[in-house]
ROVOVO-983028 format. One record per residue (C-alpha): residue in one letter; x, z, y. Coordinates in steps of 0.02 Angstrom, whole numbers, plus 32768, in hexadecimal, padded with zeros to 4 digits. Layout:
N
AXZY ...
This chain:
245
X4999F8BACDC7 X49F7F821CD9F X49B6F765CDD4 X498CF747CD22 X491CF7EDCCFF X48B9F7BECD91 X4888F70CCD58 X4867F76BCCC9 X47EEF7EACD21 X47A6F755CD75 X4781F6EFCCCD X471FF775CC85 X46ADF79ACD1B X4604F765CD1C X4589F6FDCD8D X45C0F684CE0F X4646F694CE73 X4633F63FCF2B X46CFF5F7CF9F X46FDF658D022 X471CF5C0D0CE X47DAF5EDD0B6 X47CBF597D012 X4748F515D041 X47CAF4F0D0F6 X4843F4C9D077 X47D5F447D010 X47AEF408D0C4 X485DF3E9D115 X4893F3A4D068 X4818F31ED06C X4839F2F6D128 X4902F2CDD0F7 X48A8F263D07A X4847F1EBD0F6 X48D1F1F5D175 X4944F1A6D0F0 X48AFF11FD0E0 X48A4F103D186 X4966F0EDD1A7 X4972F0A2D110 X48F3F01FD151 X4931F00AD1F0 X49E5EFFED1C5 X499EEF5AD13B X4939EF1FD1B0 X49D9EF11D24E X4A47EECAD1B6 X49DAEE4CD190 X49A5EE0ED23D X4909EDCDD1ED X485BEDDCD250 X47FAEDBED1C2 X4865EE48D151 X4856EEC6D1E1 X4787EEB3D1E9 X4789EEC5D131 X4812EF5BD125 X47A4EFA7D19D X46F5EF99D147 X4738EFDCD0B0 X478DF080D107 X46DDF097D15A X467DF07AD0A1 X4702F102D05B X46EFF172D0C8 X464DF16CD0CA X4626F170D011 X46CFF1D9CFE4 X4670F286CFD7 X45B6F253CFAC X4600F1ECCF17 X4672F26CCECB X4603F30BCEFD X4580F2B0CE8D X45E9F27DCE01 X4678F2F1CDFB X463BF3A3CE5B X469AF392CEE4 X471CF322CF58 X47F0F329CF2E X47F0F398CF9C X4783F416CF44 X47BFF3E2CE90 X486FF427CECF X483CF4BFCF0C X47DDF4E4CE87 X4725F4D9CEC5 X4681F47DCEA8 X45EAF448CEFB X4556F488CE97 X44A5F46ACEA0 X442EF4F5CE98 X43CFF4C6CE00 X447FF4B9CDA9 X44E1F430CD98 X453FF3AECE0A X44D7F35CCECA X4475F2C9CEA0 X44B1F252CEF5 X4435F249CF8D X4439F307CF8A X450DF2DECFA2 X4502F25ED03A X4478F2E2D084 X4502F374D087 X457DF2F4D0CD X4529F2B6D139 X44DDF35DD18D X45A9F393D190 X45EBF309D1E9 X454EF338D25E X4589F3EDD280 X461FF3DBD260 X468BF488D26F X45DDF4DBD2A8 X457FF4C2D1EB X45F9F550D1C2 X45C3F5D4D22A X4522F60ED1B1 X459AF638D11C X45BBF6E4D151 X44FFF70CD165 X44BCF6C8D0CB X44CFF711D017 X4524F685CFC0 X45B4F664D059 X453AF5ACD082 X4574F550D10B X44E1F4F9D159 X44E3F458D109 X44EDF4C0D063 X444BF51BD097 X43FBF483D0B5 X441AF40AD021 X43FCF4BBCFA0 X44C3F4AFCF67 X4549F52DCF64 X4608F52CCF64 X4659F58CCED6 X46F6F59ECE81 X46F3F511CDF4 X477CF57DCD65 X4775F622CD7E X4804F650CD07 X487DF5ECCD96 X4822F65ACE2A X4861F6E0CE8F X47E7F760CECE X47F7F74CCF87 X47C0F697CF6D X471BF6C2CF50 X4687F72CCF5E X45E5F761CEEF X4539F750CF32 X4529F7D5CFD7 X447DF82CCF8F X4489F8B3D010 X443BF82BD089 X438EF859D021 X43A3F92DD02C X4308F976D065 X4380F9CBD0ED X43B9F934D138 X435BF921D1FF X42CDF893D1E6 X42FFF7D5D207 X42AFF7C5D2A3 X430BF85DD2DE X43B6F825D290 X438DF763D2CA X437AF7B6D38F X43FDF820D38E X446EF793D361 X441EF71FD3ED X4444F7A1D45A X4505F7AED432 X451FF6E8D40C X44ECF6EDD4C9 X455DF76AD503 X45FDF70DD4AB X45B7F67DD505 X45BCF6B7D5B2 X466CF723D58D X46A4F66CD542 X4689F628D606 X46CEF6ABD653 X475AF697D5DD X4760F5D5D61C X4758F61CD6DD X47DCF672D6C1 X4864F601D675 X4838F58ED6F4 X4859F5F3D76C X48FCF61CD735 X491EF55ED71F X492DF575D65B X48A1F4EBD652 X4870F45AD6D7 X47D7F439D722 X47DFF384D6EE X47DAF3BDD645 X473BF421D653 X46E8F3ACD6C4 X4721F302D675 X4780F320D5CC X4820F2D8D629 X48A1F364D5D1 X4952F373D5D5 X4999F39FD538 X49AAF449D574 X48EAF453D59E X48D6F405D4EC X4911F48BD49F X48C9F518D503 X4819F4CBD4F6 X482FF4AFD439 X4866F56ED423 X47D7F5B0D485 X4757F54ED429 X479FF585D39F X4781F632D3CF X46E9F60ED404 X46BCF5DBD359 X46FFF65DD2F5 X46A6F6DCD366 X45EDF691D350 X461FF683D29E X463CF743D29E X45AFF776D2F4 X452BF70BD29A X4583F760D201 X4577F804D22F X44D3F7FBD28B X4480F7C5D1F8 X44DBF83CD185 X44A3F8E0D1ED X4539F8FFD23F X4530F8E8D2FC X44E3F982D35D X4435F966D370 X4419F919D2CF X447BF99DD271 X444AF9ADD1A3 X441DFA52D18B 
């Protein structure tokens, strides 16, 4: 099947279509280069001009950008630059764009969690990270005929089957192995310090090399995508114990 015939196939589909984090860590990193050119942008004006008064001002106004970037345009547009290029909007669950308090809420519980707001969106039906959950929005792809399928899903309804293990059951299990990861995640620590692959400086007072910079950073990364996966699949019926039948 050609490129074409599937943004074909995708055009014609019904219902919502929700962004898989692939797509959404796109939108994301996009609208980081975006505020790092502001801030060097700033910074650079601000050294040129060797102006006190300019740099207080420069610096107010990256802060009030910043701040407002996402609310503002979430509100009036569905979604930041960052989503409008990949080819996603925010949408609020009675239809339509965020108000704009309903906006600033979901940024602000983001910038709160940071990374960690994304590890619901494999456990819930419409892939919601947690600020999502919480200010009733979803992410979804805003022109389907310009979508490929494995940039989105449809609504997981197998999360209601009468076969799936109760909630309670599904919500301990998942305690149980979110534990487990976090004691193998220490041991993991132990053991590249041990080898001298990470300092004790590091993990006592954040004083890193570069080279314990990088190994920390990878291992919370891992970290991360593990919970991530187990939440998922805990609350999907898939880890043994809380198996769907």
């Amino acid at each position: 099947m050609s490129p074409k015939d599937s943004a074909s196939d995708v055009a014609t589909m019904d219902g919502a279509r929700y962004a898989r984090f692939s797509r959404r860590l796109k939108a994301i990193l996009l609208d980081w280069m975006l505020a790092m050119v502001l801030l060097f942008g700033a910074v650079a004006l601000a050294s040129n001009a060797q102006s006190d008064t300019l740099a207080r001002i420069l610096g107010i106004a990256v802060v009030v950008i910043l701040v407002f970037y996402e609310p503002v345009l979430v509100s009036r547009i569905g979604g930041t630059l960052g989503h409008y290029w990949t080819n996603l909007r925010v949408v609020d669950d009675g239809g339509g764009n965020l108000s704009f308090r309903k906006a600033f809420a979901r940024f602000a519980i983001k910038s709160l969690l940071g990374w960690y707001s994304f590890l619901t969106m494999m456990a819930t039906r419409r892939n919601q990270a947690a600020h999502d959950l919480l200010t009733h929005s979803t992410v979804q792809i805003r022109d389907l005929s310009r979508a490929n399928p494995s940039q989105f899903i449809t609504e997981r309804r197998e999360l209601e089957d009468a076969a799936m293990p109760s909630r309670v059951r599904r919500a301990l299990v998942t305690v149980v192995y979110l534990a487990l990861g976090g004691f193998v995640y220490v041991m993991a620590l132990g053991a590249l310090l041990e080898q001298g692959m990470l300092s004790s400086a590091c993990l006592d007072r954040d004083v890193c090399s570069g080279g314990d910079r990088i190994v920390s950073v990878a291992a919370a990364t891992v970290l991360l995508l593990a919970l991530a996966l187990v939440i998922g699949l805990g609350w999907r019926g898939r880890l043994p114990g809380a198996r769907r039948a």
